[in-house]
C-alpha positions in Angstrom: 67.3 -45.0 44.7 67.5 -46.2 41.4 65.1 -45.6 38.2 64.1 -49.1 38.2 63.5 -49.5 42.1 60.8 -46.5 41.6 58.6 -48.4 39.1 58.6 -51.8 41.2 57.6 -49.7 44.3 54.0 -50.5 45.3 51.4 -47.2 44.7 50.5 -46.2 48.2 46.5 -46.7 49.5 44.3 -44.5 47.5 47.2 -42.5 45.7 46.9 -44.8 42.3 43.3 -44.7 41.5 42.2 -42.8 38.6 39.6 -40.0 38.5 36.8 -41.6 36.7 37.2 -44.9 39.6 37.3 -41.9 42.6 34.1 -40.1 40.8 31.9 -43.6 40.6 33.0 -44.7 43.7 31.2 -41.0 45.3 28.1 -42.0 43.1 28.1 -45.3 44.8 28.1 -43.4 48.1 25.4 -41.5 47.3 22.8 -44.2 46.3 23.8 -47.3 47.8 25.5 -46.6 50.7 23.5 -46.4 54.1 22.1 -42.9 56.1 21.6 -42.5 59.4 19.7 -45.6 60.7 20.6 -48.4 58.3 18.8 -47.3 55.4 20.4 -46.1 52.0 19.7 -42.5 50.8 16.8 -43.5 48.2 14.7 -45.2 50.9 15.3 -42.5 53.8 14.4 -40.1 50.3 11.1 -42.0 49.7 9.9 -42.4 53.2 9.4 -38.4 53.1 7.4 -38.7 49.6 4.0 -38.6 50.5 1.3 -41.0 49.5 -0.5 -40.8 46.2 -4.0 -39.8 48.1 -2.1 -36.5 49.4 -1.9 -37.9 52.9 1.1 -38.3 55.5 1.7 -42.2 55.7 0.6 -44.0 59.4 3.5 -43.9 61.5 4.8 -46.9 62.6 2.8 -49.4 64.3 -0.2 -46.8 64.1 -3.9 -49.0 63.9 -6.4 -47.0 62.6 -9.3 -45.8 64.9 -12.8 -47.6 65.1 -15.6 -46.8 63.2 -17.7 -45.2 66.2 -14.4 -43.7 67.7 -15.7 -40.5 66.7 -18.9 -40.7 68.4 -19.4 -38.1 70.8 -19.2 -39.7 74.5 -22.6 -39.6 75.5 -22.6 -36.7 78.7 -23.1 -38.2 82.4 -26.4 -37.9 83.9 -26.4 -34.5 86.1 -26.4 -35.0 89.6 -29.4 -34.8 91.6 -30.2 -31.0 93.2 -29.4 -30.3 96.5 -32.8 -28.9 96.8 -35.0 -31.8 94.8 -36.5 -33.4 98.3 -37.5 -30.1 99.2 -39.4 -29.7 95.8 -41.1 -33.3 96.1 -42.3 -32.5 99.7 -43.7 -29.5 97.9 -45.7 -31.2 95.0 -46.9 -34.0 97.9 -48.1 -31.2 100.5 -49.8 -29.5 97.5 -51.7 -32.9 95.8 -52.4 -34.1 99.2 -53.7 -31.2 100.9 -55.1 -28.9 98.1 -55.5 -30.6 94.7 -53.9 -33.8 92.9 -54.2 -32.2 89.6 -53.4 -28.6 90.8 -49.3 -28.7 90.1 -49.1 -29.1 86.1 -45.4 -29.4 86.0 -42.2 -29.4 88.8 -38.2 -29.1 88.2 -35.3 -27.3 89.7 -34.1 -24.0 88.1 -30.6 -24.8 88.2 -29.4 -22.1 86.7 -31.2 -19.3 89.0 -29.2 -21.3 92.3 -31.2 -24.7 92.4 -34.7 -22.8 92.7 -37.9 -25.0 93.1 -40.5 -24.2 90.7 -43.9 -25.2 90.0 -46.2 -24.8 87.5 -50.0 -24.8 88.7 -53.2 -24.9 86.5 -54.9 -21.8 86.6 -58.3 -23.1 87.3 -56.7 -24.5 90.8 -54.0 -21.1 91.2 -56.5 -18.9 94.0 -56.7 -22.2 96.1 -53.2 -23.2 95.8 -52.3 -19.4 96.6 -54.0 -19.4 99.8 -52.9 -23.3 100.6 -49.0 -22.3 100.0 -49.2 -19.5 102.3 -51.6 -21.1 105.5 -50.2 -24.5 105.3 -47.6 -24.7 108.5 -45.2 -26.9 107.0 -44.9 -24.6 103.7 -45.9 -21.1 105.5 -44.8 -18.8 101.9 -45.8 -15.8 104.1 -44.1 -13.0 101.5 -44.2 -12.8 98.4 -40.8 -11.1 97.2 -41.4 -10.7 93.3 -44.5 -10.5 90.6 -43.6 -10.5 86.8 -45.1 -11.1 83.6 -43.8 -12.8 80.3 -44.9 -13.0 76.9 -44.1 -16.1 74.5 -46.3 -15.5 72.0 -48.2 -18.8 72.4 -49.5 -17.7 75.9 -49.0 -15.2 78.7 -47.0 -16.2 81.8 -47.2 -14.8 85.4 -44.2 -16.0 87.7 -44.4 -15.5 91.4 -41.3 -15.7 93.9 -42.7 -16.6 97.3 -40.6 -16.7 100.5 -41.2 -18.3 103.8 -39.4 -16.6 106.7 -40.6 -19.4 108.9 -38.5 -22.4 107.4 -36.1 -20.3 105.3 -37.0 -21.7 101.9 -38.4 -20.3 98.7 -40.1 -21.4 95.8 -41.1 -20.2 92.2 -44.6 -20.5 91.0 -45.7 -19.9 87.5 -49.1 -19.9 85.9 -50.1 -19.6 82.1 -52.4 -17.0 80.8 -54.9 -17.5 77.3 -53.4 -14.3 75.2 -56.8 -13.8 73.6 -58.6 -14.4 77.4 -55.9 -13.3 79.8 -57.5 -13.8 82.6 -55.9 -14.5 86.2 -57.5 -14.8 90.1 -55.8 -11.8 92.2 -53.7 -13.0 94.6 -53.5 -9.2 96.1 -55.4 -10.8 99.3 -53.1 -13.5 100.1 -50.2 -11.4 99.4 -50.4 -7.5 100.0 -47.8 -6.5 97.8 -48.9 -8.3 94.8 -51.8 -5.8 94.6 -49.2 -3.1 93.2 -47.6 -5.5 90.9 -51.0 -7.3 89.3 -51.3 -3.6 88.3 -48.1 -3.2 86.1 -49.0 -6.8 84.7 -52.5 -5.3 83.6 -50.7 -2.0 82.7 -47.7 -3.2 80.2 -48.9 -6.8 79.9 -52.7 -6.5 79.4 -53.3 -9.4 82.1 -56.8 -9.1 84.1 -57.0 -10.3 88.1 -60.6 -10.5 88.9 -61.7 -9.6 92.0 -58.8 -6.9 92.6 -60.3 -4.0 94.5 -58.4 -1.7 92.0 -57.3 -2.7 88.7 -56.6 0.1 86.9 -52.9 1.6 85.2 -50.2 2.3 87.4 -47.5 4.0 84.9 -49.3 4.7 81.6 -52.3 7.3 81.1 -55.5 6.1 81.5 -56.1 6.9 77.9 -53.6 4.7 76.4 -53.8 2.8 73.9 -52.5 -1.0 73.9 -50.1 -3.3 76.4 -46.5 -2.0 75.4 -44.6 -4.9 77.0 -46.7 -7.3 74.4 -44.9 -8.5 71.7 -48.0 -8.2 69.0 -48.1 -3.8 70.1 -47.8 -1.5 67.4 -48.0 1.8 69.1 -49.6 4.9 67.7 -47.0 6.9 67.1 -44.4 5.1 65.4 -41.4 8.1 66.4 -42.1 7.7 69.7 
């Protein structure tokens, strides 16, 4: 071919372009051409920048929650206790038959397996004793458990009464004056509480008139105090 053919022969595709024409053409790439998705590299760079409050932006579409969306829901009323109509036949066998005003307060124990409990006024406690234990259609013929609390304001005595008759059971409890504690024995409705009214005067420092022997049941007869009272300083501080 001759020397002149050469220079009238076209430059092939790509082959003729200079350096500084293939270096801007790169650049050009680089910030106008489109990423992934349509969008060019400085947008798809300052969707990752975050806001100027330190925040991730709201993704697409995202509306921005209520005002009282962070309200806790309010919790669903509990269900009523298996055992409730036992506890109102309770209260209405006790007003009706004993004493309107003798049950100061009723509820279930759910927590110690749905247990009806009642509170009763002390000044009405030695009838309702007697009343919860003759009565045929309550008939709480044992009486499986006598404690004593203290909570500082007043002195508690909690009974757990059994009837072998109708299989139920019931809780009874009945505040104590801390400066007159004071209580009706129940040892003559119930043998067995006599033992236990004596550990409640022994540790608690709780009187039951008309017991036919009050007196200490674990401590000497000389000792000082009610240990299980939560004002008792003892003698002997090592001890």
């Amino acid at each position: 071919m001759s020397e002149q053919g050469d220079k009238n022969k076209k430059p092939e595709t790509g082959q003729g372009m200079s350096e500084m024409e293939a270096k801007g053409t790169e650049a050009n790439a680089d910030k106008g051409a489109p990423a992934a998705g349509g969008k060019t590299g400085e947008e798809a760079q300052g969707k990752a920048k975050a806001t100027p409050t330190g925040r991730a932006r709201p993704a697409s579409g995202a509306r921005p929650r209520p005002a009282g969306a962070k309200k806790a829901e309010e919790k669903k009323p509990e269900e009523p206790s298996p055992m409730q109509p036992l506890l109102e036949q309770f209260v209405a066998r006790i007003k009706e038959g004993c004493h309107p005003e003798a049950v100061v307060e009723a509820y279930i124990n759910r927590p110690s397996g749905h247990i009806p409990t009642l509170v009763i006024d002390r000044a009405h406690w030695s009838e309702v004793a007697r009343f919860l234990k003759e009565d045929e259609a309550l008939a709480f013929d044992y009486m499986r458990n006598l404690s004593s609390v203290d909570y500082e304001t007043h002195l508690e005595v909690c009974y757990q009464l059994v009837s072998f008759a109708h299989q139920h059971q019931v809780a009874v409890r009945v505040k104590v004056d801390r400066e007159e504690a004071v209580l009706p024995t129940v040892s003559h409705v119930w043998a067995a509480a006599g033992w236990n009214e004596r550990e409640a005067y022994d540790l608690m420092g709780i009187h039951f008139t008309d017991h036919s022997d009050l007196r200490r049941i674990l401590l000497p007869d000389d000792w000082v105090g009610h240990p299980l009272r939560k004002d008792y300083e003892p003698l002997d501080k090592e001890v």
